[in-house]
C-alpha positions in Angstrom: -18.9 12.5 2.0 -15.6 11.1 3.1 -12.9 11.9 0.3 -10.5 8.9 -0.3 -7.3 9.2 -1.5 -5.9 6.7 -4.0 -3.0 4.8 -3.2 0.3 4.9 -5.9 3.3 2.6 -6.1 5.5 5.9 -5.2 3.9 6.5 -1.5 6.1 5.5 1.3 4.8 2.4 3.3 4.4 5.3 6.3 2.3 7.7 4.8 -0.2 5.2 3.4 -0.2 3.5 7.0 -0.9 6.3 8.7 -3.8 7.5 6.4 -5.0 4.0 6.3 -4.7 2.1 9.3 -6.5 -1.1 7.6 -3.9 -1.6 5.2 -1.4 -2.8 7.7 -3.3 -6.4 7.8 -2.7 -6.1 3.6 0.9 -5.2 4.2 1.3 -8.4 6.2 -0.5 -10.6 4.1 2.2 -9.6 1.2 4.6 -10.1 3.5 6.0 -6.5 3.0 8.3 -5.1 5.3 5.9 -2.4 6.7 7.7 -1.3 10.2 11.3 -1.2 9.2 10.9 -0.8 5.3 8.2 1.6 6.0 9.9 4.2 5.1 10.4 3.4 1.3 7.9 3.5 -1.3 5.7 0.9 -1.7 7.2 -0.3 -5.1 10.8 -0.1 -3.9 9.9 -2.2 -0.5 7.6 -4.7 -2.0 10.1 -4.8 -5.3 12.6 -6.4 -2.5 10.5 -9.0 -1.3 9.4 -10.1 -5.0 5.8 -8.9 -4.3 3.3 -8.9 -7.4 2.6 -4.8 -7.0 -0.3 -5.3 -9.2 -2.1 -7.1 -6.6 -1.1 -5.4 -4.2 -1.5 -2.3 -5.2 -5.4 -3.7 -5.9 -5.5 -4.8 -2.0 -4.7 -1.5 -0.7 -6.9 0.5 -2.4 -9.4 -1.7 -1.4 -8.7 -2.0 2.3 -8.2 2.1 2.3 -11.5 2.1 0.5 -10.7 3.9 -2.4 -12.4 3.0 -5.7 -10.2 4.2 -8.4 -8.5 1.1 -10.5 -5.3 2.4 -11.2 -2.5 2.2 -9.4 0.1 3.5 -10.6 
């Protein structure tokens, strides 16, 4: 059984990109920064484009595969 990791707010953009190559296509759609703001966490880089981190926090976890709700 493959273990999935939930994504959080306080990953960097890097990490999660690596461990989850799907979620590139979810970075995009947001229109985060996800090559040179990849480096920050999620919450400060998507913070900076006036993203709604609710839903995309939801959109990760979902393109990563991980069932867990919360995202924080």
């Amino acid at each position: 059984m493959a273990e999935h990791t939930l994504i959080t707010k306080n990953m960097t953009i890097n990490d999660v990109v690596k461990k989850h190559p799907k979620t590139i296509t979810v970075f995009s759609k947001f229109k985060v920064d996800s090559c040179c703001g990849g480096a920050g966490s999620i919450e400060k880089t998507a913070g900076m484009s006036g993203v709604d981190i609710v839903a995309l926090m939801a959109a990760l976890n979902k393109a990563a595969g991980s069932s867990g709700s919360c995202c924080c």
